[in-house]
C-alpha positions in Angstrom: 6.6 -33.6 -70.9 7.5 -31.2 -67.9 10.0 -31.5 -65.4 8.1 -34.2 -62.0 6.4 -36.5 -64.8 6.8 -40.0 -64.8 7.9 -41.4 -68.2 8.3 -45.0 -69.7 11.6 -44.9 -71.4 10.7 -48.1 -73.5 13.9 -49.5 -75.3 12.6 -53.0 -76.8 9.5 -55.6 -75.8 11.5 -56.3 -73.0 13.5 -53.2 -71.9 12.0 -50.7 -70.1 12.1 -48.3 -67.3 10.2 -45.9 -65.5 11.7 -42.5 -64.8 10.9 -39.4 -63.0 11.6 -36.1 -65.6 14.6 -33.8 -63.9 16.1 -30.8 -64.0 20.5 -32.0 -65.3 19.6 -35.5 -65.1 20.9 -37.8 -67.5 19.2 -42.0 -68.5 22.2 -43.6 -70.1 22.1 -46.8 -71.5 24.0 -48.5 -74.2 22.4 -46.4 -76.8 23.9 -42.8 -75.3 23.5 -40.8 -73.0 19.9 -38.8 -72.9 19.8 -36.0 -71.3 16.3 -35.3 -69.4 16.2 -31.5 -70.8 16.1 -32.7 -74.3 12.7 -34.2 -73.3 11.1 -31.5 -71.9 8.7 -30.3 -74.0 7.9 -33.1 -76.0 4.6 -34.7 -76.4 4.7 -38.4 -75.2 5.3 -41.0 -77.4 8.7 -39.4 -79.3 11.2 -41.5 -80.6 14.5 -39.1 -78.8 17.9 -39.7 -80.0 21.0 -39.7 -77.7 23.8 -37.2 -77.8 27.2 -38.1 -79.7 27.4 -39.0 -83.4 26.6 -43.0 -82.2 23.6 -42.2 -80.3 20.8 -44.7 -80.8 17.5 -43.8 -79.9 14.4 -44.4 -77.2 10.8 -44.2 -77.2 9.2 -41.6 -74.5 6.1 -43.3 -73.5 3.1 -42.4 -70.7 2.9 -44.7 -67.9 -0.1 -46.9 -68.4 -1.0 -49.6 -66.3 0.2 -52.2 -68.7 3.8 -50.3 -69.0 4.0 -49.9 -65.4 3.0 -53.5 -64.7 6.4 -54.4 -66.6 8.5 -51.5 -64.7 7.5 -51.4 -61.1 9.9 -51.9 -58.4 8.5 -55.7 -56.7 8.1 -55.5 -53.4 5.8 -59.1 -53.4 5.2 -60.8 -56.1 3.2 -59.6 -58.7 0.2 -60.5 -61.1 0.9 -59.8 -65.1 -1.4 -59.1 -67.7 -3.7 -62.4 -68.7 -4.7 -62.8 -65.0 -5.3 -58.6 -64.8 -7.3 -58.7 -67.7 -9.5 -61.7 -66.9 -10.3 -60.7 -63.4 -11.2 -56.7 -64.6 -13.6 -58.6 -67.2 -15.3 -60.9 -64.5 -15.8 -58.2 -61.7 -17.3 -56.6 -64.4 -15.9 -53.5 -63.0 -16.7 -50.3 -65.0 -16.7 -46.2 -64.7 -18.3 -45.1 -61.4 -17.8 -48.8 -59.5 -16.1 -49.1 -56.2 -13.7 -51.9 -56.2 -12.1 -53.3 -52.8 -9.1 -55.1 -52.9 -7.3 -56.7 -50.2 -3.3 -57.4 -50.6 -1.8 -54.6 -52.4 1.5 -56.0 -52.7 3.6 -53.9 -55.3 0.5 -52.4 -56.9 0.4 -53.8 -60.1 -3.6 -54.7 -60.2 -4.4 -51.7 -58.3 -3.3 -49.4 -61.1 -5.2 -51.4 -63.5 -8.5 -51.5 -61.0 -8.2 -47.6 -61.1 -8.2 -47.2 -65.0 -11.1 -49.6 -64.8 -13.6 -47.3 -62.3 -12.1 -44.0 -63.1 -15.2 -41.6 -63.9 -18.6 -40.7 -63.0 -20.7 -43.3 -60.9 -20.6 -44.1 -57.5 -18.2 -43.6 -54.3 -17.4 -43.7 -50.8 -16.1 -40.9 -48.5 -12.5 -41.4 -47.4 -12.9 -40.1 -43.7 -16.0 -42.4 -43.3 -13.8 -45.3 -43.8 -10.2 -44.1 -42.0 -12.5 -43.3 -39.2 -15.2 -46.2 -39.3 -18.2 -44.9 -37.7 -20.2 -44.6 -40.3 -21.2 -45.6 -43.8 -21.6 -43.1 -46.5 -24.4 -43.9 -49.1 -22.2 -45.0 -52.6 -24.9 -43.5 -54.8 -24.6 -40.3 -57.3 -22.3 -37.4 -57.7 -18.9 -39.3 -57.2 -16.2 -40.9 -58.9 -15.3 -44.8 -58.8 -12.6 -45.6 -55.9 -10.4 -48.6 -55.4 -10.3 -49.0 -51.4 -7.2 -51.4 -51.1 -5.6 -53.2 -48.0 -1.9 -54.0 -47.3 -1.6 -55.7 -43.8 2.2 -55.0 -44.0 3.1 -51.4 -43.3 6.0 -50.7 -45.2 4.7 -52.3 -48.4 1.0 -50.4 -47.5 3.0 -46.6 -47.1 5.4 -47.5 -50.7 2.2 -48.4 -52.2 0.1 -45.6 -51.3 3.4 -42.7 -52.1 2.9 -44.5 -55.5 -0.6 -43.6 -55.9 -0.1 -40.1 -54.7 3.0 -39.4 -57.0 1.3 -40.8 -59.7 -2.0 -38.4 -59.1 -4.4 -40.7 -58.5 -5.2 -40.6 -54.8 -8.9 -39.3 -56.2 -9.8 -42.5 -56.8 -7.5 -45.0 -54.7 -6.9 -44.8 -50.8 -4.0 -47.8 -49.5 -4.9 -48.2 -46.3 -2.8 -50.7 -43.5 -5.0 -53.2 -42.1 -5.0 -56.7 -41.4 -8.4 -57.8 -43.2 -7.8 -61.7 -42.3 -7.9 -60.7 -38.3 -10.4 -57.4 -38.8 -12.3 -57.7 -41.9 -13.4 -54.5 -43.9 -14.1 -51.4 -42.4 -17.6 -51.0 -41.1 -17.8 -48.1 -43.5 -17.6 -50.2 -47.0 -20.6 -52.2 -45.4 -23.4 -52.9 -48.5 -21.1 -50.1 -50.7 -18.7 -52.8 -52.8 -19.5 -53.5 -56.2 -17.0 -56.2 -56.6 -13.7 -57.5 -54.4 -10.6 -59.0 -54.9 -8.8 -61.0 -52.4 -5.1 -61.9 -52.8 -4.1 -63.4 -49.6 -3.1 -66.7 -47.9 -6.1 -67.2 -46.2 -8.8 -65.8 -48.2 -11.4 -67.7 -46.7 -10.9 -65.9 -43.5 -13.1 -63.0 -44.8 -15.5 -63.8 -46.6 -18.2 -63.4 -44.4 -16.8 -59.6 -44.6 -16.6 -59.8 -48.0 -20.6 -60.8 -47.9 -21.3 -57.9 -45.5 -19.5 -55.1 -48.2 -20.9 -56.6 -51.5 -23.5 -55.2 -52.8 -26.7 -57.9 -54.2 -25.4 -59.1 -57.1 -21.8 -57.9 -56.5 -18.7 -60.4 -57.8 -15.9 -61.6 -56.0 -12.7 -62.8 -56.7 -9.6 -64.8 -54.9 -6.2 -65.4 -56.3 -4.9 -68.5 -54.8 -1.5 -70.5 -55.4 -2.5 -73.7 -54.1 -5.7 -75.5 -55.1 -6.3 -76.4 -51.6 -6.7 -72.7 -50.7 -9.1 -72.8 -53.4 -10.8 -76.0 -52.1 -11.5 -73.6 -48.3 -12.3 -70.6 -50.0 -14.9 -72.0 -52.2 -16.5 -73.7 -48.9 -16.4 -70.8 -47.3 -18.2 -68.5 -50.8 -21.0 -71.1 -49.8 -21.8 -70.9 -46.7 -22.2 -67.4 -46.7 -24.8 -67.1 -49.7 -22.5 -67.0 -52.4 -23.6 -68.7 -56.3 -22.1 -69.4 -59.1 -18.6 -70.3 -58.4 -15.9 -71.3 -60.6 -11.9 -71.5 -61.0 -10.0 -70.3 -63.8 -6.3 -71.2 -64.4 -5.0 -69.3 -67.1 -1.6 -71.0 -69.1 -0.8 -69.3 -72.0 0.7 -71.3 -75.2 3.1 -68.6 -77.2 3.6 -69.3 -81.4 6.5 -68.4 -83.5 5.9 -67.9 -87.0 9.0 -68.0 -89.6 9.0 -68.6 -93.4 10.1 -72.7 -94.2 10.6 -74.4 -97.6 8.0 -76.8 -97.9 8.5 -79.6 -100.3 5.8 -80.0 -102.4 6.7 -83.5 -103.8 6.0 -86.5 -101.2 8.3 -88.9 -102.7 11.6 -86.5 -101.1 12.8 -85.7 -97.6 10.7 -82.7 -95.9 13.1 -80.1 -94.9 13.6 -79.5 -91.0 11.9 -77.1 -88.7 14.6 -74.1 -88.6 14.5 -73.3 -84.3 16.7 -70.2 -85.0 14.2 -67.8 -85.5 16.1 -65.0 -85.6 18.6 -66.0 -88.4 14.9 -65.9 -90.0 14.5 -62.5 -89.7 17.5 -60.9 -91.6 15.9 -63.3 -94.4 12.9 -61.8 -94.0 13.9 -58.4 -94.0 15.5 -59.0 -97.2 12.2 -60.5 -98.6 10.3 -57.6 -98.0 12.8 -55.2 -99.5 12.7 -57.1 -102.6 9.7 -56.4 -105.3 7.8 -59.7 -105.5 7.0 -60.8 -109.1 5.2 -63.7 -110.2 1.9 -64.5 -109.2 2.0 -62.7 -106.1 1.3 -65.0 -103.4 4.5 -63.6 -101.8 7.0 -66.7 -102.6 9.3 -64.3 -105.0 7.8 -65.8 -108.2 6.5 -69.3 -109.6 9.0 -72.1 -109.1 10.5 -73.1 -112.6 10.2 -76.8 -111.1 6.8 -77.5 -110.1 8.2 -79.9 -107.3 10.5 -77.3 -105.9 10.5 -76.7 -102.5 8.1 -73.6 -101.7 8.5 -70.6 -99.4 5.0 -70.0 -97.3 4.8 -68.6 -94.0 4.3 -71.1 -91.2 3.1 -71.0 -87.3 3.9 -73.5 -84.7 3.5 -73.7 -80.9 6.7 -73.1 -78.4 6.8 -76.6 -77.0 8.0 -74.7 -73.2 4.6 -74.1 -71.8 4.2 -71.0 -69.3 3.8 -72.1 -65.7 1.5 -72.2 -63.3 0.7 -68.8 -61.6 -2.6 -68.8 -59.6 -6.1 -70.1 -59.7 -8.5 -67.5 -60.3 -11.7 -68.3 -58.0 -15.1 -65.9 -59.2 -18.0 -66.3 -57.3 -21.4 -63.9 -57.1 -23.4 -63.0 -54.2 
């Protein structure tokens, strides 16, 4: 770690923060006061220890694209991991690909779409596209690029100071451009190896979305309201596109804690504990203590044969995660 780099300082699952190494800077939080000196030096990933005889500790972590998805500041609202993941798997984006995206927002796809075509393969040149007179052949001696498109201005200049603080302006250029009015540059023309449209009228460009892809190239629109999806999937067929679908991901969380289960029918069942984490000073306590017995990890055989038994038991959270998007995948 050097004074200028961007560190996660990760505190718990949900408790992180971003933060830019400097020279007498101090993070405080209400494990101590760390000052940023201390951490120069230090590979990333060290556990670092506040000053003072009560300090508690952090982790010193390197910004990856999942980390920063948790940490950025939200200018719009964002997409999280399950939807990321899914729509990097369908794209079928890879080292080398060029990737267009239209709606920035705060970024958070856009870092993962860069990890995604980092490397050798194919790319476009950046003053072909600013200037849009031409179209440079995406074939050979490049890297992958993300070409991405915030209509609003502000949002489009925070998102591309981002990409340039963070060091990878090699393979991402934000540009501001209304692509629901103008469509893609003339320049990405037959260069796209997949796009992503997050807008409220996605159907508005696809006919430039047709014109970029390359044969055989995927597209993909994130869409709140199925109606949206209903005109965008109208518009994927009348210009040549095959094979679409929506996907709605909702994911379904367990929580797994240790319950006495009666073994004997004939008496009452114990309840379902909900407090979960008066579980977990019990199981801490469990695994300190040598288990004897038979070792199926109860703490022994039951002198009773119809004694309640300790097993380990998962169970889904009845609040269900709610709806985010539709995920509409289509191929030309």
């Amino acid at each position: 770690i050097e004074y200028g780099d961007l560190v996660i300082v990760y505190e718990g699952f949900n408790k992180a923060k971003a933060v830019t190494i400097a020279p007498r800077a101090q993070y405080q939080n209400k494990y101590g006061n760390f000052f940023h000196v201390d951490w120069v030096g230090k590979p990333l990933g060290s556990k670092v220890f506040g000053r003072g005889e009560n300090g508690g500790h952090v982790w010193l972590l390197a910004p990856t694209p999942e980390l920063w998805t948790k940490v950025l500041p939200h200018r719009t609202q964002i997409l999280y991991l399950p939807d990321i993941s899914l729509i990097t798997l369908e794209l079928e984006l890879r080292p080398g690909s060029v990737v267009i995206e239209s709606g920035t927002g705060s970024g958070s796809l856009t870092h993962s779409l860069i990890r995604a075509v980092a490397g050798g393969g194919a790319s476009t040149s950046s003053s072909a596209v600013e200037d849009g007179t031409s179209t440079v052949a995406a074939a050979g001696g490049g890297d992958g690029h993300v070409w991405s498109f915030e209509f609003n201005a502000v949002r489009a200049a925070s998102a591309s100071a981002e990409i340039v603080a963070h060091g990878l302006s090699k393979h991402c250029t934000v540009t501001c451009r209304d692509v629901e009015r103008d469509g893609f540059p003339a320049a990405l023309e037959g260069c796209a190896d997949a796009v992503f449209l997050d807008l409220p009228g996605p159907w508005k460009c696809i006919e430039s979305v047709a014109r970029c892809l390359r044969r055989d190239g995927v597209v993909c629109a994130f869409s709140p309201c199925i109606e949206q999806v209903q005109r965008t999937c109208e518009a994927l067929e009348r210009h040549g596109f095959g094979d679409a679908r929506t996907v709605e991901l909702l994911g379904r969380e367990h929580d797994v804690e240790v319950r006495e289960l009666q073994t004997d029918l004939s008496k009452s069942q114990p309840k379902l504990k909900s407090g979960w984490k008066r579980e977990s000073a019990k199981k801490a306590a469990r695994k300190r203590t040598r288990v004897d017995g038979d070792g199926d990890g109860d703490g022994g055989a039951a002198s009773d044969a119809t004694a309640p038994k300790s097993v380990v038991v998962s169970y889904p959270r009845q609040a269900s995660q709610s709806h985010t998007g539709y995920l509409t995948f289509a191929r030309l």
